[in-house]
N, C-alpha and C positions, 0 to 999 in steps of 0.2 A: 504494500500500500504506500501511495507518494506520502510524501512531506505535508503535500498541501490536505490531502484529505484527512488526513489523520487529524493535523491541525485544525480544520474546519468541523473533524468529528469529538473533536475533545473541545474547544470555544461552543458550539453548540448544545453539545453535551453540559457542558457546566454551566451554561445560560438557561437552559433548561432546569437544571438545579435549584437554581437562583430566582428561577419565575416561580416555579411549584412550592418552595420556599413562601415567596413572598403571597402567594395565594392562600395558604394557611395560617398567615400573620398579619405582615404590616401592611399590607395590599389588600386584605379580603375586601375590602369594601367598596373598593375601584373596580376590582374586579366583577363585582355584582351588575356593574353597570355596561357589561358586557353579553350579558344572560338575556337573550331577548324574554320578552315578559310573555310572548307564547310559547315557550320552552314549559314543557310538561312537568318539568322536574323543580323543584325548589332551587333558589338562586343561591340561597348561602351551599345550601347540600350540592348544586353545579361548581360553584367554585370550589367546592373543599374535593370534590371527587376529583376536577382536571389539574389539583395542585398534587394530589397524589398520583397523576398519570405521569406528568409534568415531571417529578421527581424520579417517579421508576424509569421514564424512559431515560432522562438526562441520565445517569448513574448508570444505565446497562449501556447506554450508548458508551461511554468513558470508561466503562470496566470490563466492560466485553466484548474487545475488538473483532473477535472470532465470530462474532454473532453480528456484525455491522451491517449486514446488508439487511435482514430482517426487522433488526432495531430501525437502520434508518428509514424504511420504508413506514414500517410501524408510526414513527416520527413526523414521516412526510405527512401517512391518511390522516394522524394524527391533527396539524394543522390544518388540512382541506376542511375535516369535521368540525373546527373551531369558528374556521371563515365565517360562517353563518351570524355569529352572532358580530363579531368587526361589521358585518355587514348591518347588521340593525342597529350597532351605536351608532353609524352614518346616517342611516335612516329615520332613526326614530331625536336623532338630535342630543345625543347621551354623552354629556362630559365626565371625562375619568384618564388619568395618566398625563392629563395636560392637553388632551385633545379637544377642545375647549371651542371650535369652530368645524362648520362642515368642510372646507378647506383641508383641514388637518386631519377629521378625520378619512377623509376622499382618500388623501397623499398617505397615510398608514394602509390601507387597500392593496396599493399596490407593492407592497414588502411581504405581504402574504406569500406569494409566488417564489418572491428570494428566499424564503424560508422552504419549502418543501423544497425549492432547488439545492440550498444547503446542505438538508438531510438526507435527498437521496446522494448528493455528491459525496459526502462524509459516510456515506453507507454503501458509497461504491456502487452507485446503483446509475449512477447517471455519468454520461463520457467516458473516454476509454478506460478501461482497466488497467490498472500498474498492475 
């Protein structure tokens, strides 16, 4: 595995840590504000489940290189399944994380993308293989 993916699967990997982290702490509350209000499921109980995804994934991605391509991929559906709701704090006009304009939160939208691009490339899933 290159340099660079590795790198890109351990930065993502411990960013992922660090979100899932803050989902369970000092964030739960911002994070609420990303739970569309048609989401079936309770919003404290949505954030506290994706901060415990968020952790297992970041941590097996960083500790279990051997398993990268699964993990990353895991990682990538992982964000697609998320999109949904970035897409209704756009929507529905929901400040949280500083995202404080439809502007801003339009421009977060499209980093969505670079994220599953990340994960599959850190999980070796995406361009050629080293």
């Amino acid at each position: 595995m290159s340099v660079g993916r590795t790198l890109t699967r351990v930065l993502l990997g411990t960013a992922m840590i660090g979100a899932g982290v803050s989902h369970l702490t000092v964030a739960r509350e911002e994070f609420r504000a990303q739970v569309p209000p048609w989401f079936p499921v309770d919003e404290d109980a949505t954030v506290l489940a994706s901060g415990v995804v968020e952790v297992a994934l970041g941590a097996a991605f960083v500790a279990l290189p051997r398993h990268r391509r699964v993990i990353g991929t895991a990682l990538g559906a992982f964000y697609v399944g998320v999109f949904p709701g970035n897409i209704a704090q756009y929507t529905e006009h929901r400040d949280a994380f500083g995202l404080d304009s439809d502007r801003k939160r339009l421009v977060r939208l499209f980093f969505q993308p670079v994220l599953v691009a990340a994960a599959l490339y850190g999980g070796d899933r995406l361009g050629a293989s080293s």
